[in-house]
C-alpha positions in Angstrom: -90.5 -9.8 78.8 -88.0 -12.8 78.6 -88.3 -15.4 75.9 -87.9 -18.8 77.3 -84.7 -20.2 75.7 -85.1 -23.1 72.9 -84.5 -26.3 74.5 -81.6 -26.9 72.4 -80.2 -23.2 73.6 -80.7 -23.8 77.5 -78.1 -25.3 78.7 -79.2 -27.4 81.6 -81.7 -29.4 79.3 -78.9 -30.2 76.8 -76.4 -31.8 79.5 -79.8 -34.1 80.3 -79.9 -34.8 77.1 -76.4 -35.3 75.6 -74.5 -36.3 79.0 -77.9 -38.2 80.4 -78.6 -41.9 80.1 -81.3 -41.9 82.6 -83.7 -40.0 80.6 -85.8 -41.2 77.6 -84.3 -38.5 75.5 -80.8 -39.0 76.6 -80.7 -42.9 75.6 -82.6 -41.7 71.9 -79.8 -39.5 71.3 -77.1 -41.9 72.7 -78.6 -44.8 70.2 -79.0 -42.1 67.3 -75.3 -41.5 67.9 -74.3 -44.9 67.9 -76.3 -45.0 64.1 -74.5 -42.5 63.2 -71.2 -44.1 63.6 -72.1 -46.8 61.9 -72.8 -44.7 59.2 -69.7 -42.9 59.0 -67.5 -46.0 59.6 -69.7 -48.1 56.9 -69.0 -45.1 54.0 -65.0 -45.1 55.0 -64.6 -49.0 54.3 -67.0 -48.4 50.8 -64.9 -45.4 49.8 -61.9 -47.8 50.2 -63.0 -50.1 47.4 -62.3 -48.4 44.0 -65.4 -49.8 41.9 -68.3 -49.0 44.8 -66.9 -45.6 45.6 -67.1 -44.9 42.0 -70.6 -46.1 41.7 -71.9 -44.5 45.0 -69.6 -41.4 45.0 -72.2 -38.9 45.2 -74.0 -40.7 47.9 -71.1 -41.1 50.0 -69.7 -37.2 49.6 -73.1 -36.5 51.0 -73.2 -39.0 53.6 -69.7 -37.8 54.9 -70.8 -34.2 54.9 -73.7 -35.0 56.9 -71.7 -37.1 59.4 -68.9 -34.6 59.7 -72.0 -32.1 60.5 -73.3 -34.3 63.2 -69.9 -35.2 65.0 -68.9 -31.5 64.9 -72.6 -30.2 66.6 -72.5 -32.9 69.1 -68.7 -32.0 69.8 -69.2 -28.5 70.1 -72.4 -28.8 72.4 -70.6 -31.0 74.9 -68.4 -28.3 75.0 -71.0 -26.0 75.5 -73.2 -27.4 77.9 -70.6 -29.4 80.0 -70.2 -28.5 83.7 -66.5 -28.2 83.1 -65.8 -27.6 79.4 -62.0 -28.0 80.4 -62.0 -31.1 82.2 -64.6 -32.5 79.3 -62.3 -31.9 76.8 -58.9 -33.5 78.3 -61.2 -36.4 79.8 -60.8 -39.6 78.2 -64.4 -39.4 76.4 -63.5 -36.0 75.3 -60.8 -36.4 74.0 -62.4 -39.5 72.0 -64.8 -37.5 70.9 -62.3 -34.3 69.5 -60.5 -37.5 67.7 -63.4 -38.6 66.3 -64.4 -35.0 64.6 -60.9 -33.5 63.7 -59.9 -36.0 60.5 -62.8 -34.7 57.9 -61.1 -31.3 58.4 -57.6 -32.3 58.5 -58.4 -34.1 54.9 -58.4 -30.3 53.6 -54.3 -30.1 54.2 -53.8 -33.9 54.8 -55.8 -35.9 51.8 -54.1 -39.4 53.6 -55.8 -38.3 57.1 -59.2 -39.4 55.6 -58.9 -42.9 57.4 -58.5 -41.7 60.4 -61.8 -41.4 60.4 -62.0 -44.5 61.8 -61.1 -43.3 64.9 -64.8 -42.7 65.1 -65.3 -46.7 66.4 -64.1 -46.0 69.9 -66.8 -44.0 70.3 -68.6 -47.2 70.4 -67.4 -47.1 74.1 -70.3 -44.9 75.1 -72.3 -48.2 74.7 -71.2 -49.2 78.0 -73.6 -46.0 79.4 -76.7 -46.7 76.9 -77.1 -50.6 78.1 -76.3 -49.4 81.6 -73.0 -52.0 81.2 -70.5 -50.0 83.5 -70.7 -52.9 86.5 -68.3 -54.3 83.8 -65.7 -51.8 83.7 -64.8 -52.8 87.0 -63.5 -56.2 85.8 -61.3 -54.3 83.1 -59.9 -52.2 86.2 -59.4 -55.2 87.8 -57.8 -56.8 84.9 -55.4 -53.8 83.9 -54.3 -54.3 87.8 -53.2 -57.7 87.5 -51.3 -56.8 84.0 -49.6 -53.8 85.9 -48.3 -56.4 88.8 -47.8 -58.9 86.2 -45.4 -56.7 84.1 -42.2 -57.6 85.7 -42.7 -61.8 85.6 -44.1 -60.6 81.6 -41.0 -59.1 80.9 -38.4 -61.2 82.1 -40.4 -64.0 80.0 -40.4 -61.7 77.2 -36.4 -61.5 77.5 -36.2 -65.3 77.8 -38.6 -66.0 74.8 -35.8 -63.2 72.5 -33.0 -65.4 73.6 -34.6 -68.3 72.9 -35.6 -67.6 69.5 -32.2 -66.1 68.7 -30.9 -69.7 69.7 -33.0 -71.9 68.0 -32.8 -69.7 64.6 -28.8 -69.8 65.0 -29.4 -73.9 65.2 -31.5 -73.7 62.3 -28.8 -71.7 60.2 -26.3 -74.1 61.2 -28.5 -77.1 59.9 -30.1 -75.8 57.0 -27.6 -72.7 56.1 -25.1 -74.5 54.5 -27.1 -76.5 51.9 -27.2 -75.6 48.2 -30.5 -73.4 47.3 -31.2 -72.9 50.7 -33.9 -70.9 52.4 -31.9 -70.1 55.4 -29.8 -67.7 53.7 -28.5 -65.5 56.6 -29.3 -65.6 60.7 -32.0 -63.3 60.4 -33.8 -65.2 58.2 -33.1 -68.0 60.9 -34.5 -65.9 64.1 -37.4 -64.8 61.7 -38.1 -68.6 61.2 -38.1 -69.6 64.6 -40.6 -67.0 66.1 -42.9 -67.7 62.9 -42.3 -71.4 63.6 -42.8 -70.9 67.5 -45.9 -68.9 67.9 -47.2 -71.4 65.4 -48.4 -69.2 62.9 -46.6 -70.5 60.2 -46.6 -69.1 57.1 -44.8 -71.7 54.9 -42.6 -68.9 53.1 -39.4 -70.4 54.3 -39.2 -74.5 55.2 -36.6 -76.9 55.8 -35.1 -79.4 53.4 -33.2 -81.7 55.6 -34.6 -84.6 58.0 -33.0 -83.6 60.9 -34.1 -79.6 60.1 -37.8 -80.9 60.2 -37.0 -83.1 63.1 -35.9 -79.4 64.6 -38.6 -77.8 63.4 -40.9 -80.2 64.6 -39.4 -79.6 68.2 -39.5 -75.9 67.9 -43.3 -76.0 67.2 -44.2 -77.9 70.1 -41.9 -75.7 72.6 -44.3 -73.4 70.9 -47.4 -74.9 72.3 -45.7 -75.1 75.9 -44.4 -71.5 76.3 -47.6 -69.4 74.4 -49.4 -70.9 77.7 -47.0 -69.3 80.5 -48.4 -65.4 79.8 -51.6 -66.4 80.6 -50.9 -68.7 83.8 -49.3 -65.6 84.8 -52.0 -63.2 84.5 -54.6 -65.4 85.6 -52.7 -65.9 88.8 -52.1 -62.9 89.2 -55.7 -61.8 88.6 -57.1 -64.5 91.7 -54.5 -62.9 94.0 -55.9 -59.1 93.1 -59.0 -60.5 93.4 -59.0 -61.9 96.8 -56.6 -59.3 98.0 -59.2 -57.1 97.8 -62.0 -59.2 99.4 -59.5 -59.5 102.3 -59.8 -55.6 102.5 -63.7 -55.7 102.7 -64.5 -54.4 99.1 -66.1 -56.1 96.3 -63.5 -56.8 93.5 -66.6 -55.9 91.1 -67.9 -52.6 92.7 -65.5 -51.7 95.6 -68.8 -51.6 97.5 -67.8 -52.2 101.1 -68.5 -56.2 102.5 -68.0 -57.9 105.5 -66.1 -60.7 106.3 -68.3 -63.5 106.6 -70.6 -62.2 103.1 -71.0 -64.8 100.5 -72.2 -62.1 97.8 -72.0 -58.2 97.7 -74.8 -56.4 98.7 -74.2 -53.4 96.7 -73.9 -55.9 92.9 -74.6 -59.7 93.9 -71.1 -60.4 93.0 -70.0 -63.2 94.7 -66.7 -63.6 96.8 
């Protein structure tokens, strides 16, 4: 006689449960994942502060060992039970996932590698399938569209924005650059200036001494405040064209579900168009 394979064994009962959200055990071992990062990600940034890694080191070296356990079973039974252990493993979840599980080992020839541990919080993606959040992913399509059209217009502003910068720091060296104890000591310094000064983040490491360079300054900052706003106009048109583009083909830009002309809202999400 036969023995009935272990559930954990058969492999039909482990896709349900690993590669399943619509099951009760599926979402428990989804969520119990999701803990387990946590965990793992909570121990690297302790581990990174010399007094509690001291005082917790024993916890911690048991804590990884357990975590590197858990990442490597659940890695290796996707693998095992997957319909297509190939096209699991160079999918973009499996290769998450091998990411994810590889850096506790590469720390045996790589002591530095033990950060990339890390790596561990894109897992956090499978989130999306617990909380049944996909609808969602169809506005990032969406949104990676209108940046892919978008790229040239981005681009060209990008080139602009370079000259510009280049100009105004070769303004500023001119003003400022020939004063005694000066900050503007060279045109790098300058260009390095403008963009801080620019994309107002200002740091305050380098300022101007002279009434007309803070007059200049002053200027640069609020050309600042008008050009950080043209990236976005961009994309956002760009996003309402892809958007009604595809309504004028008869799909849904939330689901591609098919809709006709005269529909208010999708019948397949309740978006509405």
């Amino acid at each position: 006689m036969s023995m009935k394979k272990p559930v954990w064994m058969d492999k039909e009962n482990l896709y349900h449960i690993i590669f399943g959200t619509d099951t009760k055990c599926g979402k428990i071992y989804d969520v119990v994942l999701m803990i387990l990062i946590t965990i793992s990600i909570l121990v690297t940034f302790i581990e990174s502060v010399p007094s509690l890694a001291f005082v917790f080191k024993t916890v911690l070296e048991i804590l990884e060992a357990l975590m590197t356990v858990a990442f490597t079973f659940d890695y290796v039974a996707r693998l095992y039970c997957a319909r297509n252990p190939k096209q699991y493993a160079f999918s973009f979840f499996g290769i998450i996932d091998f990411l994810s599980t590889i850096p506790p080992y590469l720390v045996l020839l790589f002591p530095s590698a033990r950060y990339m541990i890390l790596l561990r919080t894109f897992r956090f993606i499978r989130v999306f399938r617990v909380f049944k959040l996909f609808t969602f992913i169809n506005e990032g399509y969406l949104l990676m569209s209108s940046l892919r059209r978008s790229m040239n217009k981005i681009l060209v502003y990008f080139i602009f924005v370079v000259i510009l910068v280049i100009c105004l720091g070769t303004l500023m060296y001119m003003v400022e650059g020939n004063r005694p104890g000066t900050q503007f000591t060279d045109l790098g310094t300058s260009v390095y200036y403008a963009i801080v000064t620019m994309t107002t983040v200002g740091y305050g490491d380098i300022t101007p001494v002279t009434p007309l360079g803070r007059l200049f300054s002053a200027f640069v900052m609020l050309l600042g405040y008008t050009i950080i706003a043209i990236p976005t106009g961009i994309v956002t048109a760009t996003f309402v064209d892809e958007t009604n583009r595809k309504v004028e083909k008869g799909k849904c830009p939330r689901c591609g579900g098919k809709v006709g002309k005269k529909d208010r809202y999708c019948s397949h999400c309740g978006e509405k168009l």
